[in-house]
C-alpha positions as CSV (number, residue, x, y, z in Angstrom):
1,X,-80.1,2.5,-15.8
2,X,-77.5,1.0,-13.3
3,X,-77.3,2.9,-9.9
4,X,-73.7,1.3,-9.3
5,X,-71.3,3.7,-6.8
6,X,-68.0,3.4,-6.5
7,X,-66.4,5.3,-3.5
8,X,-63.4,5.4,-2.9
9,X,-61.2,6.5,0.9
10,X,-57.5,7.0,1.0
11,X,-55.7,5.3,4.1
12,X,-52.5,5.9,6.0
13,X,-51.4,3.8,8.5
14,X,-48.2,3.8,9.8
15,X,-46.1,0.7,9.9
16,X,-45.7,-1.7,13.4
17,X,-42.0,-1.7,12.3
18,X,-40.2,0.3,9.6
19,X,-40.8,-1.4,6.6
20,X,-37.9,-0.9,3.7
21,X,-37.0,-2.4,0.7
22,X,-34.2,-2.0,-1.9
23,X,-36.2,0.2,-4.4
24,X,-38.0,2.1,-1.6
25,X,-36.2,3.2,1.6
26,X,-39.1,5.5,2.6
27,X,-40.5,2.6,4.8
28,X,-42.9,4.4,7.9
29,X,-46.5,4.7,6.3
30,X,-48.8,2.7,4.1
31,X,-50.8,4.2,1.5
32,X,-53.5,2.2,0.3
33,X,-56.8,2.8,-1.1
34,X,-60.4,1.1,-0.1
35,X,-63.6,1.2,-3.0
36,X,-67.2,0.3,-1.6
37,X,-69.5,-0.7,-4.2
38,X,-72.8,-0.8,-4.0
39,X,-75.9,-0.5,-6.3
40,X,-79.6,1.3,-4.9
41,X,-81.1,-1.9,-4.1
42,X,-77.6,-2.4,-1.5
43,X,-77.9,0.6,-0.1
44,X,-81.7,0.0,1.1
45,X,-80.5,-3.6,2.4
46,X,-77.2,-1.9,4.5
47,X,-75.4,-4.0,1.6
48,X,-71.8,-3.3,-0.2
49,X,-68.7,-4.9,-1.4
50,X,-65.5,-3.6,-0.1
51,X,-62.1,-3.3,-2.3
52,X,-58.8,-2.6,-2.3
53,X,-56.0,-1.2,-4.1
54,X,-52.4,-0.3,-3.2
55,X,-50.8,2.1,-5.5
56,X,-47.3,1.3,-6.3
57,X,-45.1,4.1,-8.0
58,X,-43.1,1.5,-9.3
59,X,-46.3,0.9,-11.5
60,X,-47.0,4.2,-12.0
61,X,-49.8,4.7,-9.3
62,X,-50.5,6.8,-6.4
63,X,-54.2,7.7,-4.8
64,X,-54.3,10.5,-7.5
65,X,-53.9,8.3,-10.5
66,X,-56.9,5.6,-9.2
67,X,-58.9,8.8,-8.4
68,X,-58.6,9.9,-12.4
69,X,-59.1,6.6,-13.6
70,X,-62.3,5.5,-11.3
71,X,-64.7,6.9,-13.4
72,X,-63.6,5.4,-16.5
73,X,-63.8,1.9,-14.5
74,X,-66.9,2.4,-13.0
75,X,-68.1,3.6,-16.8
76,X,-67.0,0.2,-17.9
77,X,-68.5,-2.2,-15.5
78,X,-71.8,-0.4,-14.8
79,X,-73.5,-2.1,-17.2
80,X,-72.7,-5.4,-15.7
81,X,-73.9,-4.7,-12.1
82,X,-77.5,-6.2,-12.6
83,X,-75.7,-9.8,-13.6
84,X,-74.1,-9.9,-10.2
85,X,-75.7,-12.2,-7.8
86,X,-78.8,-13.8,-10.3
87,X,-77.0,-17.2,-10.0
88,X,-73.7,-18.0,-9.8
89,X,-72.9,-19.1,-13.6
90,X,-74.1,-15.7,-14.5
91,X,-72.5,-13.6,-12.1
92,X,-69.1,-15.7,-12.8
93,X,-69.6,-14.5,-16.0
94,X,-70.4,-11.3,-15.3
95,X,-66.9,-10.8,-13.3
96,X,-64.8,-12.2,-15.9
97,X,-66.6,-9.6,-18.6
98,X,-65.8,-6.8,-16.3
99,X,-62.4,-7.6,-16.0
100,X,-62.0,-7.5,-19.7
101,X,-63.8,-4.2,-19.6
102,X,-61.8,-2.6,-17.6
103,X,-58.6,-4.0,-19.1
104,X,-60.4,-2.9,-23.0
105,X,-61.1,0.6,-21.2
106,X,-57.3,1.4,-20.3
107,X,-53.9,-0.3,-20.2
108,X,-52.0,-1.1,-17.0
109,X,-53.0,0.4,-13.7
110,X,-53.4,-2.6,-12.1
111,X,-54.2,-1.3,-8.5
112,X,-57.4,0.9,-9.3
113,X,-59.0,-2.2,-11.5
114,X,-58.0,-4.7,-8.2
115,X,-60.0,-2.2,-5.6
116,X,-63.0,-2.3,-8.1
117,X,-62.3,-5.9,-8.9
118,X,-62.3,-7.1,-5.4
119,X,-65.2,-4.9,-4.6
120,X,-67.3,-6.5,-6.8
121,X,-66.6,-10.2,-6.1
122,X,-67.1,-9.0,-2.7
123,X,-70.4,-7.6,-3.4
124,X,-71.8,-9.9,-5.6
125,X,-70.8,-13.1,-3.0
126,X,-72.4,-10.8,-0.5
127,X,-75.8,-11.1,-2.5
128,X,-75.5,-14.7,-3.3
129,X,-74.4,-15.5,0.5
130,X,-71.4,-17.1,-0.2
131,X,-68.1,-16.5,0.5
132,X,-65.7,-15.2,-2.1
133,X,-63.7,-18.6,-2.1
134,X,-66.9,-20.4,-2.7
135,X,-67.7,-18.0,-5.7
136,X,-64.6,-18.5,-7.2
137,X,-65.2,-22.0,-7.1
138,X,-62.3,-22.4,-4.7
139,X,-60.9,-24.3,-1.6
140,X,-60.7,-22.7,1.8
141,X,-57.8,-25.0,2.9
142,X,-54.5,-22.6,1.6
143,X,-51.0,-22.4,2.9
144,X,-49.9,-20.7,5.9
145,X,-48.4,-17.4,5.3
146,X,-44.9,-16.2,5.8
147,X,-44.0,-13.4,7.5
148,X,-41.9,-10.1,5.9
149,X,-39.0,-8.5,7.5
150,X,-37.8,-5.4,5.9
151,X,-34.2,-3.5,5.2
152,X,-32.5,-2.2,8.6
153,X,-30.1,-3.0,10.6
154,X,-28.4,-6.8,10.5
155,X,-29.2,-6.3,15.0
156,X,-32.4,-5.0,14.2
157,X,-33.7,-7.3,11.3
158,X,-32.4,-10.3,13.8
159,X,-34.3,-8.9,16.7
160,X,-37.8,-9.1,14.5
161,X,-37.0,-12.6,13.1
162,X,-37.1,-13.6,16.7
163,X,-40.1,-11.9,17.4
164,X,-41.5,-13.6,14.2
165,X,-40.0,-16.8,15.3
166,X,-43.8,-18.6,15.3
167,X,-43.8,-18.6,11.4
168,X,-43.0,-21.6,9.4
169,X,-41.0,-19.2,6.8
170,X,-39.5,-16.0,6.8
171,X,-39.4,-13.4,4.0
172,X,-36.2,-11.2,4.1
173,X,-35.9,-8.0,2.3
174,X,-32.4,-8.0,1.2
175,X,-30.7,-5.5,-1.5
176,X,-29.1,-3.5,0.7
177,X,-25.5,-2.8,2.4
178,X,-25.6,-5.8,4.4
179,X,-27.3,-8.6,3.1
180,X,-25.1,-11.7,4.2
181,X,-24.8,-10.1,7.9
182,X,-28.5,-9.1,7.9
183,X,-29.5,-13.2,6.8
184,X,-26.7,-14.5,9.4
185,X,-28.3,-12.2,12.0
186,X,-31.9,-14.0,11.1
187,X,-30.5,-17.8,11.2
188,X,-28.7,-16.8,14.4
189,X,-32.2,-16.8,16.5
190,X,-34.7,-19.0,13.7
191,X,-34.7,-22.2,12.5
192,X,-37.4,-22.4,9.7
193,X,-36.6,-21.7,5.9
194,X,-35.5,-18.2,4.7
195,X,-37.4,-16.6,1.3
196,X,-34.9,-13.5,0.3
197,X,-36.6,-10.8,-2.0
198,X,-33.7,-8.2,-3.4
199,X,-36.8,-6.4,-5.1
200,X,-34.1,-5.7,-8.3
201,X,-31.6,-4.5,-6.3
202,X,-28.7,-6.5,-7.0
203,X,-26.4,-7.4,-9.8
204,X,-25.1,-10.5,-11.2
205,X,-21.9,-10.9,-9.9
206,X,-23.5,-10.4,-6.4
207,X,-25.6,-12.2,-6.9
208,X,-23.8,-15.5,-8.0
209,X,-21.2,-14.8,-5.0
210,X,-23.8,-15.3,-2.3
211,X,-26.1,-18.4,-3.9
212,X,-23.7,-20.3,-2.2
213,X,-24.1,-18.4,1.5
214,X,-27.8,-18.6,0.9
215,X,-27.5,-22.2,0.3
216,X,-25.7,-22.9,3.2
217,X,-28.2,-20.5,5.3
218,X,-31.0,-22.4,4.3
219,X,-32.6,-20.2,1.9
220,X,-35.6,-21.4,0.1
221,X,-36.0,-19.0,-3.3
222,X,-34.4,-15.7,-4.7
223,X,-36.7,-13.0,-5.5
224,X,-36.7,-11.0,-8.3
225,X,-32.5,-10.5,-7.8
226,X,-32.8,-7.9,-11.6
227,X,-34.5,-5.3,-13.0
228,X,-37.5,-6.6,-13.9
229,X,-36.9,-6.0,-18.2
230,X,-33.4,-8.1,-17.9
231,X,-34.9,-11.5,-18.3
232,X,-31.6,-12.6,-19.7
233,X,-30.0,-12.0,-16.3
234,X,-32.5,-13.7,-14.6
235,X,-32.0,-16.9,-16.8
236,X,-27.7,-16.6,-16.3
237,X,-28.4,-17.0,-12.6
238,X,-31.0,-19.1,-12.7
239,X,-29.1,-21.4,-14.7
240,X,-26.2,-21.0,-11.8
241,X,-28.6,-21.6,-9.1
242,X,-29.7,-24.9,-7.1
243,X,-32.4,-22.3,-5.3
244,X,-35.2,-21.3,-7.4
245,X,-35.6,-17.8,-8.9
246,X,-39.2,-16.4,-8.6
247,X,-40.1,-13.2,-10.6
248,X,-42.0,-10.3,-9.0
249,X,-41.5,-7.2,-10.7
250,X,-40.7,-9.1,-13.7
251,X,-44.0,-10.8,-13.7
252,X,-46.8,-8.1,-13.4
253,X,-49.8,-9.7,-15.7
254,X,-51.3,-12.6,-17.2
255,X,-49.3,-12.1,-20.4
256,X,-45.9,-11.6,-18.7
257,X,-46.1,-15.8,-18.1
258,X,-44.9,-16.9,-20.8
259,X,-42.1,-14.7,-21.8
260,X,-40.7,-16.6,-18.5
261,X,-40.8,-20.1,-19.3
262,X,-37.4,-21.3,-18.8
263,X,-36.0,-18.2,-17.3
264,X,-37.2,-18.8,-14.0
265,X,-38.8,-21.7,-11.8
266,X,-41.0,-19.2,-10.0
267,X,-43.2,-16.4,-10.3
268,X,-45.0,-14.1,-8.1
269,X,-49.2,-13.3,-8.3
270,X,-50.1,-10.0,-6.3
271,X,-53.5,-8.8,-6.9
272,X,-52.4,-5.2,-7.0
273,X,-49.9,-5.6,-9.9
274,X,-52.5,-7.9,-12.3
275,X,-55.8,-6.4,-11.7
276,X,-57.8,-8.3,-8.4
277,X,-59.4,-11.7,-7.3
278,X,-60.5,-13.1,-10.8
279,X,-57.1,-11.4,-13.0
280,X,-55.5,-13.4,-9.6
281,X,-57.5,-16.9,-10.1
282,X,-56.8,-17.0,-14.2
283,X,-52.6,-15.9,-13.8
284,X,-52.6,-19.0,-10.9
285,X,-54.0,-21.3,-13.2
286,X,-51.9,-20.7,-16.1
287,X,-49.1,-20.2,-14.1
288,X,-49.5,-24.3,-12.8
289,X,-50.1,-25.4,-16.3
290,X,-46.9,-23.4,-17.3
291,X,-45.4,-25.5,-14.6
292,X,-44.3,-22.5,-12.7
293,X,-43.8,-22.9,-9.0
294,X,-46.5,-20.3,-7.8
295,X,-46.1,-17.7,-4.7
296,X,-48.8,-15.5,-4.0
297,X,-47.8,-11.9,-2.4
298,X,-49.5,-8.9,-1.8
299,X,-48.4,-4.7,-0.7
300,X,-48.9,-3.6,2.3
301,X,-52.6,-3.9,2.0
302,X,-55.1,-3.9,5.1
303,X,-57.1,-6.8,5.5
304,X,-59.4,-6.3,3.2
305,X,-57.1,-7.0,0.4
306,X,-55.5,-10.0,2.6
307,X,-59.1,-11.5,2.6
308,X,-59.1,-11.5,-1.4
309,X,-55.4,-13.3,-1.6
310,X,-56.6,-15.8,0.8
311,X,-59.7,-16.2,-1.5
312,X,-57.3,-17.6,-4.3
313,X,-54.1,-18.7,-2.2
314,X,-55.5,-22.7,-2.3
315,X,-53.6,-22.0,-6.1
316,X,-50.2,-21.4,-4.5
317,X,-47.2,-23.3,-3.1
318,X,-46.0,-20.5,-1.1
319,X,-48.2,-17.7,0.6
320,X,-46.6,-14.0,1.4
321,X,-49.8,-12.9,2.9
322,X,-48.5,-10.8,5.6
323,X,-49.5,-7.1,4.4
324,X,-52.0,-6.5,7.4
325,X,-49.5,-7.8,9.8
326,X,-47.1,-5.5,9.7
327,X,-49.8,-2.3,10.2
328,X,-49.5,-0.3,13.3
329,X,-53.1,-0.9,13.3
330,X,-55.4,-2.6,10.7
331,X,-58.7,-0.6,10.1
332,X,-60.9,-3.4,9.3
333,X,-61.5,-6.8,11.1
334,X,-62.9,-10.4,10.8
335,X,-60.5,-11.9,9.0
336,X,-58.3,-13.9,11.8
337,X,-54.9,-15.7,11.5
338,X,-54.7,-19.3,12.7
339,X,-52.1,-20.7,15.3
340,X,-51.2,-22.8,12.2
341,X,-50.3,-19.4,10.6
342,X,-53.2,-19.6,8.2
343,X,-56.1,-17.0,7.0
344,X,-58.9,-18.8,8.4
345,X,-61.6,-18.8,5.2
346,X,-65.2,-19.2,6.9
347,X,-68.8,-19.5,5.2
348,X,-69.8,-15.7,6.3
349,X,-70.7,-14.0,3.3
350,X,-68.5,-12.3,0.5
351,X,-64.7,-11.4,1.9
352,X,-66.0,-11.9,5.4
353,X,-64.4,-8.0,6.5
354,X,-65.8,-4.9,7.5
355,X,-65.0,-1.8,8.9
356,X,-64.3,-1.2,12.6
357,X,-66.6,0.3,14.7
């Protein structure tokens, strides 16, 4: 009989800055949800993996829905827990099965199967010694990150892009009633490129009136301009567009890659939306033999789900890994940012986090 325990703590932590975006104006606190895992033998040797999953209503989740479904995902990878950490062929394995248990045991909610996911890889690197890169059979060199900049005031998003001006990209929440002022406000006071995420708030014609602007602002790539079921919108202004389109929303799971072949050059991998680390690793890979151009994002997670993107970002061409950064205050600590802007991946065991004292 396994002794595997999942707990789970919700966590709200205000934002450093307000933090909106087109299809959520709320924008002062983050909810987010940390699992522990640990089996008996663990818990006598001070031992767990650490998880984490931010609920998106957009996807149907809140801290209530992972709290209903837990037990059903604990039910479904209990019986792998004693394959973790033998050797690593067998607890690679043993991952990848309970991934496909939890994904046999219920359909979509993507954030409660990433904070067991990631708890798991965590724990089970933690017991083989190795970091979660290293289990994954992964590099540690990765992109730097950008940095985010949500909806407010043109003034006010321009103040913050100076602030942020150390960055080699910035991410700019657009979709709202002044998008062209807001991303002349930014290129006023920074010099690098400019990644624009409408988050489906705009339309078509908008959207083909301002490629132009963003062209000449020295934008880099559109993000998900549509609602995420119009793929044939998507296409039309992709199709229009010299910048690339990159699908978020539209582009939630491992089957959702190739319904976007030649709709978009782009698509973007969040751990939350497709399930965790491994769900992560296997979209990244199919999404480079697709010949997708591949950006890796996240929610506004703590570190702890930063440190499992950076596990996998050595996949990407562009890294949004920026969700820590813009907490008032991050719970969790020992995963560091470089001056280079990168998520320094070490050799310390498993996702190399813990809990502040």
């Amino acid at each position: 009989m396994s002794s595997l325990r999942v707990e789970t703590d919700t966590l709200r932590t205000p934002f450093r800055d307000p933090f909106r975006i087109a299809r959520d104006m709320s924008g002062e606190v983050a909810v987010t949800v940390i699992a522990e895992a640990s089996a008996a033998a663990d818990r006598e040797a001070g031992r767990s993996g650490l998880g984490e999953g931010f609920p998106d209503t957009y996807y149907g989740e809140n801290p209530d829905t992972i709290a209903a479904v837990m037990p059903l995902l604990l039910g479904a990878v209990e019986p792998l827990e004693g394959r973790l950490g033998r050797d690593l062929p067998e607890t690679r394995a043993a991952l990848e099965t309970a991934s496909a248990a939890m994904d046999a045991a219920i359909r979509h909610h993507g954030a409660a199967k990433c904070a067991v996911d990631i708890a798991l890889h965590d724990l089970a690197a933690r017991r083989l010694g190795i970091p979660v890169y290293d289990l994954l059979g992964l590099s540690p060199a990765i992109p730097p990150t950008d940095f985010t900049l949500g909806i407010d005031a043109p003034d006010l998003v321009g103040e913050r892009a100076a602030r942020a001006s150390r960055f080699p990209a910035l991410k700019i929440k657009v979709g709202g009633p002044a998008d062209l002022e807001t991303l002349e406000a930014v290129r006023a006071v920074y010099g690098g490129p400019i990644r624009v995420d409408a988050n489906t708030g705009w339309v078509p014609e908008q959207a083909v009136r301002l490629v132009p602007e963003l062209e000449r602002l020295g934008v880099e790539l559109i993000e998900q301009p549509f609602p995420a079921h119009r793929l044939d919108q998507l296409r039309w202004l992709q199709e229009r567009s010299s910048l690339p389109i990159v699908a978020d929303e539209s582009c939630v799971v491992y089957e959702d890659l190739d319904a976007l072949v030649g709709v978009v050059q782009g698509v973007n991998v969040k751990l939350a939306k497709c399930g965790g680390v491994g769900p992560a690793k296997r979209m990244l890979e199919r999404a480079r033999d697709l010949g997708f151009k591949r950006f890796l994002g996240c929610m506004e997670e703590t570190s702890v789900g930063i440190a499992a993107s950076a596990a996998v970002a050595s996949l990407a061409d562009w890294v949004d890994l920026d969700g820590c950064l813009l907490l008032a205050s991050d719970p969790f600590e020992g995963l560091e940012l470089g001056e280079d802007c990168r998520w320094r991946l070490t050799d310390t065991p498993g996702l190399g986090v813990r809990r502040r004292s």
